[in-house]
C-alpha positions as CSV (number, residue, x, y, z in Angstrom):
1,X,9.9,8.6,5.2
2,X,6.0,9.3,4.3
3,X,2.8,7.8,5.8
4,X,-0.1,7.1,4.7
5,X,-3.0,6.2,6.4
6,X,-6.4,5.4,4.9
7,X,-8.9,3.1,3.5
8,X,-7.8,0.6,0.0
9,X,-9.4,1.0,-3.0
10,X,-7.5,-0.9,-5.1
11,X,-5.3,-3.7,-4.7
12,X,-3.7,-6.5,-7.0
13,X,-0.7,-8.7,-7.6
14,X,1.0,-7.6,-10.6
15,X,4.1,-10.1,-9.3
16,X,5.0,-12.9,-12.0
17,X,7.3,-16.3,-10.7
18,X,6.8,-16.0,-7.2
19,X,8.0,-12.2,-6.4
20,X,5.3,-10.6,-5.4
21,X,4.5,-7.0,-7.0
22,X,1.7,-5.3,-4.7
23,X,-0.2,-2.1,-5.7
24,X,-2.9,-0.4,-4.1
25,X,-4.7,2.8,-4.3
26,X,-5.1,4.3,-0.9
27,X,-7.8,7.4,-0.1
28,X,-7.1,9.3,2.8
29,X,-8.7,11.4,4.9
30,X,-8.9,14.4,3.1
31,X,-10.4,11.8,-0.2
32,X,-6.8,12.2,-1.7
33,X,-6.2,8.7,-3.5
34,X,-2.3,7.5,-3.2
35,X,-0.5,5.1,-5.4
36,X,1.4,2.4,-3.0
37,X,3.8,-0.1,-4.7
38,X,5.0,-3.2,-2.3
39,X,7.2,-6.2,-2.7
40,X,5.9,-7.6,-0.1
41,X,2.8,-10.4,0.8
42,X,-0.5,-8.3,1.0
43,X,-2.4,-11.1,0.2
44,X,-4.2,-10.5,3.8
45,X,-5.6,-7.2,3.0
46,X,-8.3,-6.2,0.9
47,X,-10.9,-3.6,-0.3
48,X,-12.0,-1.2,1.8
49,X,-9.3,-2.5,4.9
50,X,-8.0,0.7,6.7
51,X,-4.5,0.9,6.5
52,X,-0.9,2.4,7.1
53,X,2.0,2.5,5.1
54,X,5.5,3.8,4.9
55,X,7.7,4.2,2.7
56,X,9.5,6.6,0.1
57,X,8.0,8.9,-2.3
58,X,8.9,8.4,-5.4
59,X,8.4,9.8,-8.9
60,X,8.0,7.6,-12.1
61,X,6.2,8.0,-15.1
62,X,2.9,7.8,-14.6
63,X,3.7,10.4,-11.5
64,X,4.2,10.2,-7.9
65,X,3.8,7.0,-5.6
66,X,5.4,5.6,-2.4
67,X,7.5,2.6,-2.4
68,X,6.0,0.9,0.9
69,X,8.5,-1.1,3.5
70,X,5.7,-1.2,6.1
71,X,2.2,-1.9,5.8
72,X,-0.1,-2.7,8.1
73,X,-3.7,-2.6,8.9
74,X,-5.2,0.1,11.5
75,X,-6.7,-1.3,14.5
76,X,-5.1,-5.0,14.0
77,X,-3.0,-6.8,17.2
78,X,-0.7,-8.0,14.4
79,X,0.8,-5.8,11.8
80,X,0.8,-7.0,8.5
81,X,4.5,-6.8,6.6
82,X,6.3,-6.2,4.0
């Protein structure tokens, strides 16, 4: 399991019929940018939101991302899901 904790710069919907299909670009601390993939509702966050996920890392064509199964905003009561 990997975590990644930092600030979205990207996220969009690329989820067709109802499944959603959730990626975002997360920069970290150190300014390293991470490419998150969810299946889950992140219609709640948004640019520039500081966040956490987990998930696995993965490898796929265009390189190396993390298939998130939790996601949730930093510094929230409630967690966000996936």
């Amino acid at each position: 399991m990997t975590t990644i904790t930092g600030e979205i710069k990207v996220i969009k919907d690329y989820g067709v019929d109802g499944k959603h299909n959730w990626f975002t670009v997360i920069n970290d601390a150190e300014g390293q940018e991470h490419k998150v993939y969810s299946n889950g509702n992140l219609s709640e966050f948004a640019k520039d939101d500081i966040v956490q996920a987990e998930g696995m890392t993965k490898n796929g064509k265009n390189g190396e991302y993390m298939a998130a199964s939790s996601f949730k905003r930093i510094g929230d009561a409630m967690n966000g899901g996936t």
